[in-house]
C-alpha positions as CSV (number, residue, x, y, z in Angstrom):
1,X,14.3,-17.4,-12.5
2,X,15.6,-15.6,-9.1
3,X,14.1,-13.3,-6.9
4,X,10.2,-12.1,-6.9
5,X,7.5,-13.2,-9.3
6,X,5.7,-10.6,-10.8
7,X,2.4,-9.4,-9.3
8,X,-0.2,-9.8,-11.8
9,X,-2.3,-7.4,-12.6
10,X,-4.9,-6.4,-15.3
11,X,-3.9,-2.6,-16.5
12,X,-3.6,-3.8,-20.2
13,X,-7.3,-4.9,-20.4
14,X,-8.4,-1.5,-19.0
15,X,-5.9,0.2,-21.4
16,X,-7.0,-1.6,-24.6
17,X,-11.0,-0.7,-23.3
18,X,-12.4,2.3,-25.3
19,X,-13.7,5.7,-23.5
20,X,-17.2,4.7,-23.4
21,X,-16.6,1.8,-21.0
22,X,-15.9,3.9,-18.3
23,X,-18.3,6.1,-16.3
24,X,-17.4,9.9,-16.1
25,X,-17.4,11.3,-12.7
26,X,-16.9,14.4,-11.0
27,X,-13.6,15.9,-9.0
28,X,-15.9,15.4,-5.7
29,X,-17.1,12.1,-6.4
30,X,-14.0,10.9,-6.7
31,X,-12.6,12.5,-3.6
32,X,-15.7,11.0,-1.8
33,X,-15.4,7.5,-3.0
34,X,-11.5,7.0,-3.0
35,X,-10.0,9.4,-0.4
36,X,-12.9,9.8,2.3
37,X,-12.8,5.8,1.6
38,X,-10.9,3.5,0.4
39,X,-11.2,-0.1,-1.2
40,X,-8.4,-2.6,-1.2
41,X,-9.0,-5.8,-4.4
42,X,-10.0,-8.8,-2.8
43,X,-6.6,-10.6,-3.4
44,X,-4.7,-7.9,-1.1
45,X,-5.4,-8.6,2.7
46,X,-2.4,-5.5,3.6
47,X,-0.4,-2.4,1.9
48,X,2.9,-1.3,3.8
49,X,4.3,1.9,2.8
50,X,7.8,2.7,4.6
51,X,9.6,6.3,4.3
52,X,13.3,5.6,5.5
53,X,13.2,9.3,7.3
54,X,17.1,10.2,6.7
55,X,17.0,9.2,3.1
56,X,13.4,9.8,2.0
57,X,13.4,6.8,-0.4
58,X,10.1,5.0,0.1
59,X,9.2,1.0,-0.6
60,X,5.6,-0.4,-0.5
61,X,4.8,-4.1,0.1
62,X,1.5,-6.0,-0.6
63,X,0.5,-8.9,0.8
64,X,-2.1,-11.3,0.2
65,X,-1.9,-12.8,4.1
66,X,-2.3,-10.9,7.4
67,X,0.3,-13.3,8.9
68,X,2.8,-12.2,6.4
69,X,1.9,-8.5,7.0
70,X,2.3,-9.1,10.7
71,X,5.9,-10.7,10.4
72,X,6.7,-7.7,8.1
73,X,5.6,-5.1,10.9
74,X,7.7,-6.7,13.6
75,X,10.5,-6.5,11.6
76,X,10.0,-2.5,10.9
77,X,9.2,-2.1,14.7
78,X,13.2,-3.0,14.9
79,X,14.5,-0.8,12.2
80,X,15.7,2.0,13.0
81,X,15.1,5.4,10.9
82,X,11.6,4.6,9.5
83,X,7.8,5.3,9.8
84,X,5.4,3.5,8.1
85,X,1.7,3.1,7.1
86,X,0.1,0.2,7.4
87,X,-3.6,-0.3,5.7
88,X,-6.5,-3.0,5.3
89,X,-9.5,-2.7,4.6
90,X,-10.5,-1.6,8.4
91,X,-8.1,1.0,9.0
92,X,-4.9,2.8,8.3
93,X,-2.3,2.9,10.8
94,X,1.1,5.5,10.4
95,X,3.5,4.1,12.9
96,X,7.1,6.0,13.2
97,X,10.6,3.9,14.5
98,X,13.0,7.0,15.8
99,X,17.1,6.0,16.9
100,X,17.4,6.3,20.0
101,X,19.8,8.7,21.2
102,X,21.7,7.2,25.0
């Protein structure tokens, strides 16, 4: 089998679950808990999100080990044409890469 193994997850468990498993909460409550703060899963030490800024496509990576996440970023601080957000569960970081123009 080539190239990535599949992240595993556990969306078919929480699919198959009927209505009354879940709590029902408000619009606020939700804005509260998941915007004003955020939670990463104990398994996921960093999300990157990059925005290529001439092409607009965007890629995410996850990573399970800050030292992976670290090698990632000083990769991205060479690429030209990008910004990117960086978050753990401390703080989120938007960091932008422009061409330079001599």
């Amino acid at each position: 089998m080539s190239g990535k193994s599949y992240y595993p997850n556990n969306w078919q468990s929480y699919k198959d679950a009927p209505d009354n498993m879940f709590e029902k909460h408000t619009f606020e409550e939700i804005m509260t808990w998941k915007v004003a703060n955020w939670e990463l899963p104990s398994s996921v030490a960093c999300i990157i999100r990059v925005t290529h800024t001439k092409t607009g496509k965007v890629k995410e990576f996850v990573y399970q080990k800050h030292g992976c996440a670290q090698s990632k970023i000083q990769q991205l601080l060479r690429t030209p044409d990008i910004e990117f957000t960086v978050c753990d569960n401390e703080q989120i970081h938007h960091l932008s890469v422009q061409t330079s123009h001599e």
